[in-house]
N, C-alpha and C positions, 0 to 999 in steps of 0.2 A: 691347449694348443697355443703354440706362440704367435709372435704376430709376423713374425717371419715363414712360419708354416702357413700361416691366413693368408700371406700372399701370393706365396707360391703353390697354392691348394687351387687349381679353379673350381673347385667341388664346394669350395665353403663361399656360403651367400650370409653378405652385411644384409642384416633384419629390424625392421622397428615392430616392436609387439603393442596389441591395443587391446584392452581390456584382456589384459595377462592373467589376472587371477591368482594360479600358484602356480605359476612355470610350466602348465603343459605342453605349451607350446615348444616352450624352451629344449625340454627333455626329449621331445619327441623328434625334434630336431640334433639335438646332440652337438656332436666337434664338426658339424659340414654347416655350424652356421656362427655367428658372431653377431652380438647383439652391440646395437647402437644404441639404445633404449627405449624405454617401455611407457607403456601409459595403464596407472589401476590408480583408482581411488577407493575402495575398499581397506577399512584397515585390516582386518583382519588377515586378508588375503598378500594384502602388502606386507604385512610382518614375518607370514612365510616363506615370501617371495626372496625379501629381501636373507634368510635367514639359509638361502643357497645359493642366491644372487649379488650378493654383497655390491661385487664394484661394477651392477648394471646402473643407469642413472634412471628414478621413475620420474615423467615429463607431468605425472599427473591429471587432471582433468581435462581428456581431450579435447572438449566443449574449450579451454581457454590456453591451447597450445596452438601457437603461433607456427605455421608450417616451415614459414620460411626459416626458422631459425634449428631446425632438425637436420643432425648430421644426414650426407645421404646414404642411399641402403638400396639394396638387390630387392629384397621382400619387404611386404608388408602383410603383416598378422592381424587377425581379429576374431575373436568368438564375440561380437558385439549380441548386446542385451536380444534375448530373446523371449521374455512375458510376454512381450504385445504379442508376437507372433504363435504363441502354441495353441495349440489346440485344446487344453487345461484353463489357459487361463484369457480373459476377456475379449482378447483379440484386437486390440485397438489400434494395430499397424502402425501407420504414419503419423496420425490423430494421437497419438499416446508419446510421450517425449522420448521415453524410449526405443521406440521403433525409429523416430529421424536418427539416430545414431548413425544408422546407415551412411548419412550424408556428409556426417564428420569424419568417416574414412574419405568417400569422393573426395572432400574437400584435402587433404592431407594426399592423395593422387595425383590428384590436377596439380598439383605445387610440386610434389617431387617428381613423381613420374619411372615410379619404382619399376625394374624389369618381369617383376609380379607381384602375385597376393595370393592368399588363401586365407577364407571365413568359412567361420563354422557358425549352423545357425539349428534349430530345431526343423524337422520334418513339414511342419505346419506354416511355414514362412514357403514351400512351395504352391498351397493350396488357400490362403490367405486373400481372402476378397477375391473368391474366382478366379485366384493366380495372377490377378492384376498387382498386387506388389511384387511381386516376385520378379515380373515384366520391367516393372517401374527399375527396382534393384539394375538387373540386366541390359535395359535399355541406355541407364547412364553408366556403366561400364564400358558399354558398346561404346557409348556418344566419346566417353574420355579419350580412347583408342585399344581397347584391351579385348584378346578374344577370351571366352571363358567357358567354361567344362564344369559340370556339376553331376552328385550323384549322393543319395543320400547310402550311408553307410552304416552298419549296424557292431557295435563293438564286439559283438560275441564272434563275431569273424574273422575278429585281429588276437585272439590271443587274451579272452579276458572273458568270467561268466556273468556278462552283463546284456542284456536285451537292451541296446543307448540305440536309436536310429537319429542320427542327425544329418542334417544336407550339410553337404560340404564345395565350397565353390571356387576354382581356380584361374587364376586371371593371368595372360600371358599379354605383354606388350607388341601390339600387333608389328608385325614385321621381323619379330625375334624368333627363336627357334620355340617351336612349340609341339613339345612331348605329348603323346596321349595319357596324360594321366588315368582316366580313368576310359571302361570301368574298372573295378579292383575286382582279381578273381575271388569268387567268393558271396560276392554284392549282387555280381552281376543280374544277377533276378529279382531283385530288389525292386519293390516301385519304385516310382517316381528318380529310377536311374536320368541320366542328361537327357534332358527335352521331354522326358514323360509328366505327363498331370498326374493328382495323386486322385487314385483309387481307394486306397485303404486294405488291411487286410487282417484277417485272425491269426496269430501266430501263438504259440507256444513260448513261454517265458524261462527262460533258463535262471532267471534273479532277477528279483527287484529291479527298477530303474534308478539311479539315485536320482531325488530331485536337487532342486536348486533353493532358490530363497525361503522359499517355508518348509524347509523342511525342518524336523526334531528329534533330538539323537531317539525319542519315543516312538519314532513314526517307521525305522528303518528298521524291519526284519526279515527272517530267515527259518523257513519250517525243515526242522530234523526229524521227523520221523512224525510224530503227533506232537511233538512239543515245537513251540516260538520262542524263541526270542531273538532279542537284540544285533544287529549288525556291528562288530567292531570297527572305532576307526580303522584301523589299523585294516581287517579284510574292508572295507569301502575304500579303501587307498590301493588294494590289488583288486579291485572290482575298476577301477579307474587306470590301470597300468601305474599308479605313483608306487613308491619304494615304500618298504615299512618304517614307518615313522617320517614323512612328509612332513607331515601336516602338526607335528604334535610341540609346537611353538604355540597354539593355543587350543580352548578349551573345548571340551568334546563338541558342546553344541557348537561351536564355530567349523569345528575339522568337517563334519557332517554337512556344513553349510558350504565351506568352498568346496568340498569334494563333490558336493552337487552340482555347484554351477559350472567345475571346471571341463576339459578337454579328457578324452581319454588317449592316453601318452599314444599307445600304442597304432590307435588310429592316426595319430599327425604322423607318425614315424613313418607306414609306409604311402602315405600320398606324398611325404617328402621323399623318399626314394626313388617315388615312380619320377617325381616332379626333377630330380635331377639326373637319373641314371637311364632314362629313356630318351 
């Protein structure tokens, strides 16, 4: 898209992306967005990024990127770190360095003052200390001036045979126009849809989850009949909505590694639908 189309498009929103990973964001969004640049420090994931992304700029370590000096932008993106918060692993919320991540988006808010947001977080970030971080989260969204909609979403609902349930949170600049994102048909019965606590529930797996950091191209399979084996990169990349061959700028255990942490395309595609066509 030119930058001539960019301007005369009111469909396409200037974006800064924050903990990128391998472009989900990106793709899910498409030619109705324009990126101003991004922030990953992962190399791995930075190699692939860049390796579709060419002439995006990475601003790098959020933790040491100076707000003020960020072009400004419509949206702002984040699947920020989500360990502390799952239910898998130790749970250490705010106490854990990863979980204040949270506050380096605020912080990068309060300065620009983007006309929205949307973060993507694991399911367990709503039930997390009795749902007091989750509050905490919401509460300074609120305080900055942003209304917000959330609803956890499950990928095998978007076009992809993956059991992924993650919350998803959308933040509108109070006084602006503000679409009902969600819920998304589909979800809609979903726990812990907007303002619900989580309950929990037994479901039926249609595939593996992929994981994120620990995970090992050993650890990811697939039952045919009475035999196992192995998940290809390459189906973990259409288990994620990415294109065949994404990811294959590095090596299997790495592809298996971002493919875990990253977004699934399909899912950002339509909360960014609903987020501009409603």
């Amino acid at each position: 898209m030119t930058a001539t189309e960019i301007k005369t498009n009111p469909t396409v929103l200037k974006y800064f992306s924050t903990f990128s990973g391998i472009g989900g964001f990106e793709l899910g969004i498409g030619p109705h967005g324009q990126c101003v640049g991004y922030s990953e420090i992962d190399k791995y994931a930075c190699t692939i990024y860049k390796n579709h992304f060419p002439n995006h700029k990475n601003y790098g370590d959020i933790t040491k990127i100076d707000a003020k000096t960020l072009p400004d932008f419509d949206l702002l993106l984040g699947g920020f770190p989500c360990q502390s918060f799952s239910i898998a692993g130790k749970r250490g919320g705010f106490s854990d360095t990863r979980g204040t991540m949270f506050f380096e988006l605020a912080r990068i808010i309060k300065e620009k003052l983007p006309r929205l947001f949307m973060f993507e977080n694991v399911k367990g970030l709503l039930s997390h200390d009795q749902g007091k971080t989750f509050t905490t989260i919401i509460t300074t969204l609120d305080e900055l001036g942003y209304d917000c909609q959330w609803q956890v979403l499950n990928s095998k609902n978007h076009g992809v045979p993956q059991n992924r349930e993650r919350v998803f949170i959308v933040g509108h600049s109070r006084g602006t126009r503000r679409p009902e994102v969600f819920p998304l048909l589909g979800d809609d019965k979903l726990p812990n849809a907007k303002g619900r606590t989580d309950q929990g529930r037994a479901q039926t797996q249609i595939s593996h989850t992929l994981r994120g950091s620990s995970v090992k191209a050993d650890q990811v399979f697939i039952k045919v009949g009475k035999q196992i084996r192995r998940l290809t990169p390459t189906e973990c990349e259409r288990l994620q909505g990415f294109p065949d061959g994404w990811t294959q700028a590095v090596s299997d255990t790495q592809r298996y590694k971002t493919l875990g942490n990253a977004v699934t395309v399909n899912v950002i595609r339509d909360i960014f639908n609903r987020t501009i066509n409603t």
